[in-house]
GUMIVO-795185 format. One record per residue (C-alpha): residue number from 1; x, y, z negated; chain. Coordinates in steps of 0.5 Angstrom, whole numbers, plus 500, padded with zeros to 3 digits. Example, Ala and Ser with C-alpha at 12.3 -4.5 7.8 and 13.67 -1.06 7.14 Angstrom:
// residues 2
ATOM   i  px  py  pz ch
ATOM   1 525 491 484  A
ATOM   2 527 498 486  A
END
This chain:
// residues 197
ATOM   i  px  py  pz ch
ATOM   1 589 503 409  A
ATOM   2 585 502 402  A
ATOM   3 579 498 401  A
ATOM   4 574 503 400  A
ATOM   5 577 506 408  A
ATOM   6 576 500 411  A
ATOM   7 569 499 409  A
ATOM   8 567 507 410  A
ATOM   9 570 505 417  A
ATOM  10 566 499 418  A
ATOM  11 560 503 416  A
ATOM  12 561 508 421  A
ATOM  13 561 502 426  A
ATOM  14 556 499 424  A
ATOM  15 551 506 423  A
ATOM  16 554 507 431  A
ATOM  17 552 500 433  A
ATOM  18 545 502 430  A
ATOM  19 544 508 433  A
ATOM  20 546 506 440  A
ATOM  21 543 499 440  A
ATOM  22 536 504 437  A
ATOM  23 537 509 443  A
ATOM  24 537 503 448  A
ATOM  25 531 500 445  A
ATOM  26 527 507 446  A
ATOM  27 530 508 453  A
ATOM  28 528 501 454  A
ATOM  29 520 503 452  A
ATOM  30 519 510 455  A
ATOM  31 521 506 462  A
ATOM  32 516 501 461  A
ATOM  33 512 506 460  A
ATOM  34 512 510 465  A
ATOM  35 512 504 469  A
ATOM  36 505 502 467  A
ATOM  37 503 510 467  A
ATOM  38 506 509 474  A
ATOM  39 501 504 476  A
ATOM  40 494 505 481  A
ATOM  41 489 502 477  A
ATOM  42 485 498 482  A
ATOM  43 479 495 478  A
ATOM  44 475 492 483  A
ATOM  45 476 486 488  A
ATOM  46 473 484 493  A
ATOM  47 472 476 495  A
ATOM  48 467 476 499  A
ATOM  49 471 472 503  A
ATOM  50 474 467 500  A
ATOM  51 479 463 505  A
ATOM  52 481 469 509  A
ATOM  53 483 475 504  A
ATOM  54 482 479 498  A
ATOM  55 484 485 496  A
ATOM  56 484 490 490  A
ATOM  57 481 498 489  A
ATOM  58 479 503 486  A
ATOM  59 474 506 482  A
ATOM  60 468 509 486  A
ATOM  61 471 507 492  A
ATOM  62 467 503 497  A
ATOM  63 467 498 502  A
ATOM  64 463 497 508  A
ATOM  65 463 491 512  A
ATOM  66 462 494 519  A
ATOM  67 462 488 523  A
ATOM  68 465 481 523  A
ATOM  69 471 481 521  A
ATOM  70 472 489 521  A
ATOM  71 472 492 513  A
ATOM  72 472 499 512  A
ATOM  73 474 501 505  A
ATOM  74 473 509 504  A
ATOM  75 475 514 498  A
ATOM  76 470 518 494  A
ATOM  77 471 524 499  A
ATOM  78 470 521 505  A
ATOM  79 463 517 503  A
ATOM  80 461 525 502  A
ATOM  81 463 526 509  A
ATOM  82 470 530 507  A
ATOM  83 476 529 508  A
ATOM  84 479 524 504  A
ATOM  85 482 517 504  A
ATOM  86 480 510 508  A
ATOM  87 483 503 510  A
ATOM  88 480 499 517  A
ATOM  89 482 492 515  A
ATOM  90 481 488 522  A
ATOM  91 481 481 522  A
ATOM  92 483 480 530  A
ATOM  93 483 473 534  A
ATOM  94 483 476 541  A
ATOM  95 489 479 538  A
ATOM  96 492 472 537  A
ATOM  97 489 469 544  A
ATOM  98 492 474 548  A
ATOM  99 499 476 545  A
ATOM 100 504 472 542  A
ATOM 101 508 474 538  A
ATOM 102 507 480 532  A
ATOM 103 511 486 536  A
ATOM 104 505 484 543  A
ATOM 105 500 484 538  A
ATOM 106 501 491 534  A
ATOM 107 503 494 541  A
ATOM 108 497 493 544  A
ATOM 109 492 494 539  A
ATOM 110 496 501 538  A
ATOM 111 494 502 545  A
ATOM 112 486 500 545  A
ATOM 113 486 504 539  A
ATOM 114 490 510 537  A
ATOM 115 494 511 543  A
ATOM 116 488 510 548  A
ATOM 117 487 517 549  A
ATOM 118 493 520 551  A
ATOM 119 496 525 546  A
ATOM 120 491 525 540  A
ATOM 121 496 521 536  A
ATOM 122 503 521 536  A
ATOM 123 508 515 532  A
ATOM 124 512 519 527  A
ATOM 125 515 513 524  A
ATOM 126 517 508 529  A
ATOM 127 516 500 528  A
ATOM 128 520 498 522  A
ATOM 129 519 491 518  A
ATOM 130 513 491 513  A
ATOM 131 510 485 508  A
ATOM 132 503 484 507  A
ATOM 133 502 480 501  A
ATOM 134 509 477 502  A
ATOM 135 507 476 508  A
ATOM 136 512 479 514  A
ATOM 137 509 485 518  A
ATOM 138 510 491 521  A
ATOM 139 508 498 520  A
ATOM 140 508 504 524  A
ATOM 141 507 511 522  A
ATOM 142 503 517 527  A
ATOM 143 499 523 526  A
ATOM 144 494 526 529  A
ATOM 145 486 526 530  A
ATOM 146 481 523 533  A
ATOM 147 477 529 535  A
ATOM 148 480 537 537  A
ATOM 149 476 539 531  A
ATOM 150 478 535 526  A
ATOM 151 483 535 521  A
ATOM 152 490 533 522  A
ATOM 153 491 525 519  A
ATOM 154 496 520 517  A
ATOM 155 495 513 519  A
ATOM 156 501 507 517  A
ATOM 157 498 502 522  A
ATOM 158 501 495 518  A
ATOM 159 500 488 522  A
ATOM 160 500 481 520  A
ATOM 161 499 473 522  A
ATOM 162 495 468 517  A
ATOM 163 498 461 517  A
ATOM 164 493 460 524  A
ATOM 165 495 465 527  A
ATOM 166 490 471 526  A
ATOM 167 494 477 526  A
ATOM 168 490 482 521  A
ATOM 169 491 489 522  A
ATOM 170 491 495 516  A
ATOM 171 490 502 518  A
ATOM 172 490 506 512  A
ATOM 173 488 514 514  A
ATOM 174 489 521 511  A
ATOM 175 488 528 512  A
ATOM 176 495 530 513  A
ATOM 177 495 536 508  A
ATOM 178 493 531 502  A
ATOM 179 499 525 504  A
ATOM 180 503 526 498  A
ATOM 181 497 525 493  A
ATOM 182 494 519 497  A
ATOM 183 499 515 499  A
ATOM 184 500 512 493  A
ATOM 185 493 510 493  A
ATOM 186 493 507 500  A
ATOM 187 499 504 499  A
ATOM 188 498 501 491  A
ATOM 189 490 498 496  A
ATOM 190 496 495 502  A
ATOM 191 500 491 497  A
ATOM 192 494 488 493  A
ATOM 193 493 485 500  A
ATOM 194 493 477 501  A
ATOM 195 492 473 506  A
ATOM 196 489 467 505  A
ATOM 197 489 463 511  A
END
């Protein structure tokens, strides 16, 4: 092999080396932007409540605080009295006085609430582990309504216990026919939720 061959062929090595070293960056950069492309945008925060929890959510969505310790997070839809998307975050003490473990307490919230009328609500997704804000939780899965008339609903039922034993629940619904492009949504406001207590 002469000179001249040996440097043509370490040329072609090093062209190769370039080419694929430039295509794995450009991978790299279309994945990491398809990631940040992925992304919820949740730009607003609510901190009402300082030393209990936090969470983000989107534009035009507002929350409600319906009662001491029950906020109601709600899509543009359903603030126009639609069909849309919602959250119910329910900070329960009586749940922690009367249950004591976090199985017994989704159980019996599922039973005062959803599953209280017989037939209404159906659990699609069995109980399975779940994480709120690195928190361990358990979620549930069900379909259904509320009323004969109203649209059929999704609603992923997710529990969790503060550090004092508060068991908080997150209900997130939404109409049945509009699960695939709501889900992303509920499930980006879910996993912005931190328990602070």
């Amino acid at each position: 092999m002469t000179r001249r061959q040996v440097r043509l062929r370490r040329r072609r090595v090093l062209l190769s080396a370039a080419v694929l070293v430039g295509a794995a960056l450009l991978t790299a950069l279309a994945l990491i932007q398809s990631q940040a492309a992925g992304r919820m945008a949740l730009p607003h925060r609510f901190e009402l409540s300082p030393n209990t929890l936090r969470f983000e959510y989107p534009q035009d969505w507002q929350y409600s605080i319906l009662e001491t310790n029950l906020i109601f997070l709600a899509s543009p839809e359903v603030l126009r009295q639609e069909p849309g998307a919602s959250l119910i975050i329910q900070r329960s003490q009586r749940l922690m006085v009367e249950t004591d473990t976090l199985e017994a307490a989704l159980e019996t919230y599922l039973r005062r609430g959803p599953l209280l009328n017989e037939g209404r609500w159906t659990i699609t997704e069995a109980v399975q582990p779940a994480q709120i804000g690195g928190r361990a939780a358990l979620r549930v899965v069900l379909e259904g309504r509320e009323r004969e008339a109203a649209a059929m609903m999704v609603s992923t039922i997710t529990a969790a216990r503060a550090d004092n034993g508060t068991i908080y629940v997150l209900a997130s619904s939404a109409p049945l026919d509009q699960k695939a492009a709501l889900q992303p949504t509920l499930d980006a406001i879910v996993a912005s939720v931190t328990i602070l207590e």
